[in-house]
mmCIF file of the C-alpha atoms, coordinates in Angstrom:
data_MODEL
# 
_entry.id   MODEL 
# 
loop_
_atom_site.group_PDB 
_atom_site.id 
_atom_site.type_symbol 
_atom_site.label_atom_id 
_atom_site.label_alt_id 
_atom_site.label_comp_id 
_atom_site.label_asym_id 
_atom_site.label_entity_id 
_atom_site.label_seq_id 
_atom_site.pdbx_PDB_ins_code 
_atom_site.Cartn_x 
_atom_site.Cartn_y 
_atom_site.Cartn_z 
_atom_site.occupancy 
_atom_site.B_iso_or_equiv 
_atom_site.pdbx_formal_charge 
_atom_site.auth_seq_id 
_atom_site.auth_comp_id 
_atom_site.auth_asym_id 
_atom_site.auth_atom_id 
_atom_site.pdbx_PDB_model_num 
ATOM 1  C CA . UNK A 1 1  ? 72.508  100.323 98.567  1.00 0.00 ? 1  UNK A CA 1 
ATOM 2  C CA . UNK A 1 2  ? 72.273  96.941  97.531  1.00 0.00 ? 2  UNK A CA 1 
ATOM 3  C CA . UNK A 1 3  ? 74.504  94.327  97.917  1.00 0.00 ? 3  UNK A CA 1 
ATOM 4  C CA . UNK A 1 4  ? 75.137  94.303  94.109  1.00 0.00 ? 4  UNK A CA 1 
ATOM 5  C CA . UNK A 1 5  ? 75.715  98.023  94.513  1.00 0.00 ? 5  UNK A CA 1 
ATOM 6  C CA . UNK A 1 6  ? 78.218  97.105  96.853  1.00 0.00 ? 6  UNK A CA 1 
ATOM 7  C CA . UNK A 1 7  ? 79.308  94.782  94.693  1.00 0.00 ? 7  UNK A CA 1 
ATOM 8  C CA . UNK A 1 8  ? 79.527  96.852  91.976  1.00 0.00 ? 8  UNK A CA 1 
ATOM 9  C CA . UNK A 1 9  ? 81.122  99.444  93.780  1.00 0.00 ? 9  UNK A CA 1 
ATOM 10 C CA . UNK A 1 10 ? 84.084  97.386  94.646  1.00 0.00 ? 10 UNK A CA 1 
ATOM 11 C CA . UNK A 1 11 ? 84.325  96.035  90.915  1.00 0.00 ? 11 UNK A CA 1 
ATOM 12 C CA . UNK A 1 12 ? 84.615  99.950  90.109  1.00 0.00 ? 12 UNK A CA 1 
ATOM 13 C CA . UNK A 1 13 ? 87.492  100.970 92.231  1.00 0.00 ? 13 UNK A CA 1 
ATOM 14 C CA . UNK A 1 14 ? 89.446  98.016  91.425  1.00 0.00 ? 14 UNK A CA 1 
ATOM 15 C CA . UNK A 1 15 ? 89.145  98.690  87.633  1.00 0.00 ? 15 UNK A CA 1 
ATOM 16 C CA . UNK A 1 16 ? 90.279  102.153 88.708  1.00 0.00 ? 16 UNK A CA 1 
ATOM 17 C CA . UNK A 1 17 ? 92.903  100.923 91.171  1.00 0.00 ? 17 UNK A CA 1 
ATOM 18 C CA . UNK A 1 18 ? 94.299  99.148  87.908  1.00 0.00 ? 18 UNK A CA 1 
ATOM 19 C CA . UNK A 1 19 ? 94.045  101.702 84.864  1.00 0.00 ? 19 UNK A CA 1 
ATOM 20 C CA . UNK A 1 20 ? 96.059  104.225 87.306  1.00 0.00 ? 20 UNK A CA 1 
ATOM 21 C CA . UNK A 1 21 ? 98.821  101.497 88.047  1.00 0.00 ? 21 UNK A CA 1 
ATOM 22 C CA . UNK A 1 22 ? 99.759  102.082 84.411  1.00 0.00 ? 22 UNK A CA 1 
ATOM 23 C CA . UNK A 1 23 ? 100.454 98.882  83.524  1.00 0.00 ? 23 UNK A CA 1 
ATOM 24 C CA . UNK A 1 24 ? 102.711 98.429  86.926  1.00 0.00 ? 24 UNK A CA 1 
ATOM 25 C CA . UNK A 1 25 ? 102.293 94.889  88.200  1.00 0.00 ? 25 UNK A CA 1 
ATOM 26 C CA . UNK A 1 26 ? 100.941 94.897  91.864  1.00 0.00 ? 26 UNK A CA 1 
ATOM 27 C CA . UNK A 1 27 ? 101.702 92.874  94.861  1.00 0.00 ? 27 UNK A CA 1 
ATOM 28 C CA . UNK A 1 28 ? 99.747  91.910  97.743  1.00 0.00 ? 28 UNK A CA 1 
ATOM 29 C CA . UNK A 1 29 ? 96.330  92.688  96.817  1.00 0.00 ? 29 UNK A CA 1 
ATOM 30 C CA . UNK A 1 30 ? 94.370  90.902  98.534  1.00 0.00 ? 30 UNK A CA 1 
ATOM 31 C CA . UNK A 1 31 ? 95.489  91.801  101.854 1.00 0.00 ? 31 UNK A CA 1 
ATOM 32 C CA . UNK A 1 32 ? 95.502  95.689  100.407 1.00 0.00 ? 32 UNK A CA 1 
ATOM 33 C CA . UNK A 1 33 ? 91.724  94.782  99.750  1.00 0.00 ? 33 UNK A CA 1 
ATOM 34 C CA . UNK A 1 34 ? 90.792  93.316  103.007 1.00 0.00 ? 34 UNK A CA 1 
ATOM 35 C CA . UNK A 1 35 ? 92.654  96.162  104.986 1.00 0.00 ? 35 UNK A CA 1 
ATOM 36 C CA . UNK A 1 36 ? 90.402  98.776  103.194 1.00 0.00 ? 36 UNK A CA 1 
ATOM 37 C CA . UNK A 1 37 ? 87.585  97.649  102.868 1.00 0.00 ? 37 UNK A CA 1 
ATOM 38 C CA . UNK A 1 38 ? 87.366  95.555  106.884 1.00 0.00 ? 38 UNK A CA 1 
ATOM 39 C CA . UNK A 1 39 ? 88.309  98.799  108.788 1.00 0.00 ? 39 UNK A CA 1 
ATOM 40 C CA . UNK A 1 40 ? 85.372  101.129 107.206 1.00 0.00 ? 40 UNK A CA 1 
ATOM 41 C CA . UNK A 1 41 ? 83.315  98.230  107.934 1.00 0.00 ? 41 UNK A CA 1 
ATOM 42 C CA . UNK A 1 42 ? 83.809  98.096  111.305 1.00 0.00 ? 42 UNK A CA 1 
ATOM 43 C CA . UNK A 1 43 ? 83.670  101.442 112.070 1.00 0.00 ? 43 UNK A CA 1 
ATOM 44 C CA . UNK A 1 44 ? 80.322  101.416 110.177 1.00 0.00 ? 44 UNK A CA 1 
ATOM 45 C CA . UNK A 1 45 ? 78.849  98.178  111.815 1.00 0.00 ? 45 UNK A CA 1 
ATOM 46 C CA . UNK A 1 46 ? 80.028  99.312  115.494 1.00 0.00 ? 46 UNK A CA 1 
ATOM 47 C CA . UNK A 1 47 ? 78.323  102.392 115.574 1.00 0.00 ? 47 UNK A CA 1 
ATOM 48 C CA . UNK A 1 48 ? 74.964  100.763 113.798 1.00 0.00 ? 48 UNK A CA 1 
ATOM 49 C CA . UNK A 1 49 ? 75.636  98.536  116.678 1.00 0.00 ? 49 UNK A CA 1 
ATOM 50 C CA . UNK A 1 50 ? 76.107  101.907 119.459 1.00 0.00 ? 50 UNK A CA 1 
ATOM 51 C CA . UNK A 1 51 ? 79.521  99.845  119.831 1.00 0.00 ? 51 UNK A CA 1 
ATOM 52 C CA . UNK A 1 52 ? 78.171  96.963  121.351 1.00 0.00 ? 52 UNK A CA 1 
ATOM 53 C CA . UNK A 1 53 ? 80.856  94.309  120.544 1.00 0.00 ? 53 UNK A CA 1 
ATOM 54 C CA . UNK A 1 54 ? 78.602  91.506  121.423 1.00 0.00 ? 54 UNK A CA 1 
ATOM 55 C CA . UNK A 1 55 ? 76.006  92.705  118.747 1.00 0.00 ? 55 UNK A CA 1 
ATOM 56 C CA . UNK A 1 56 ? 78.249  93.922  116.291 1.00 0.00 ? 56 UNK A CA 1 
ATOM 57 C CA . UNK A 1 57 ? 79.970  90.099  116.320 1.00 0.00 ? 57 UNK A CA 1 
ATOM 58 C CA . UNK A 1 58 ? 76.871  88.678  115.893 1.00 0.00 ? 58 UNK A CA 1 
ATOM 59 C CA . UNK A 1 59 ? 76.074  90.954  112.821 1.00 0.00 ? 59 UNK A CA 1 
ATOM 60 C CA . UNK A 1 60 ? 79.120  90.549  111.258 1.00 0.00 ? 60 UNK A CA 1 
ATOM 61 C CA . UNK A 1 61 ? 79.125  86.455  112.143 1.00 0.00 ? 61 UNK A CA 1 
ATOM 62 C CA . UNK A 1 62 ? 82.300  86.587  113.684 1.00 0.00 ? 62 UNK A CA 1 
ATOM 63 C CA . UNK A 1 63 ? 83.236  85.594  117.805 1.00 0.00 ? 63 UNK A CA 1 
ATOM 64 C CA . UNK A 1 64 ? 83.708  88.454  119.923 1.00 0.00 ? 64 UNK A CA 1 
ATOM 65 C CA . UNK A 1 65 ? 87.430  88.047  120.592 1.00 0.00 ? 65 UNK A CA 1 
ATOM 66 C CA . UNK A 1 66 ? 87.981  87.751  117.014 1.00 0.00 ? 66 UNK A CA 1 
ATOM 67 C CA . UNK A 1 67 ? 85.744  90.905  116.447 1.00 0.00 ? 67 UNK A CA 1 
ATOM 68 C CA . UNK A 1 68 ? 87.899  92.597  119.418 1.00 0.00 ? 68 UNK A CA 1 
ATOM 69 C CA . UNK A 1 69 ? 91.283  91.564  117.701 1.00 0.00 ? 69 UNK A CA 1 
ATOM 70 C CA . UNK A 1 70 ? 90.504  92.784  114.533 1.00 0.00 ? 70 UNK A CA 1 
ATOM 71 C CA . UNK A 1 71 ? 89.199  96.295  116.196 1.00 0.00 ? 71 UNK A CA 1 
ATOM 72 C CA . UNK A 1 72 ? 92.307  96.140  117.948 1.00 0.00 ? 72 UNK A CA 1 
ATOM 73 C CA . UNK A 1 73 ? 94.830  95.946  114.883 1.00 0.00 ? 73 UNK A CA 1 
ATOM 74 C CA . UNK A 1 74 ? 92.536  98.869  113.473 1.00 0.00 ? 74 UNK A CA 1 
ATOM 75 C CA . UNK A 1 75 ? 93.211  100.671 116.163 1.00 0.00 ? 75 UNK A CA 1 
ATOM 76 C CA . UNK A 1 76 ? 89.555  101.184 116.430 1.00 0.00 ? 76 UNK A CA 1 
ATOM 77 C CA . UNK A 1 77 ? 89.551  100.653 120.171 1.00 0.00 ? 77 UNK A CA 1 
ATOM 78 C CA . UNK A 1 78 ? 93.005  100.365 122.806 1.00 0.00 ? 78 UNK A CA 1 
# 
């Protein structure tokens, strides 16, 4: 998949996300959207990465500790 399919794929599921709120306002969506979509992305990139932190960091362009912290609030690692 491309990144526009990626793209488009998120476009998709928020039109979705919206026609079955019914009209209901929503609240806090952007940290609703980073939540979903960061987690299955790191999940994805660590075991690309055979859970390497120090390679999966540098794929994703993040530092290590920040990579670590965010795997920790996932509870992705303990």
């Amino acid at each position: 998949m491309s990144k526009q399919g990626i793209q488009e794929c998120v476009q998709e599921s928020l039109e979705c996300y919206f026609r079955d709120l019914r009209g209901t306002e929503p609240a806090g969506m952007y940290e609703m959207m980073v939540r979903v979509v960061e987690k299955p992305l790191l999940e994805v990139v660590m075991a690309q990465a055979d859970h390497n932190q120090s390679r999966a960091a540098q794929w994703l362009g993040l530092n290590r500790n920040t990579l670590r912290k965010k795997l920790l609030e996932h509870k992705l690692i303990e």
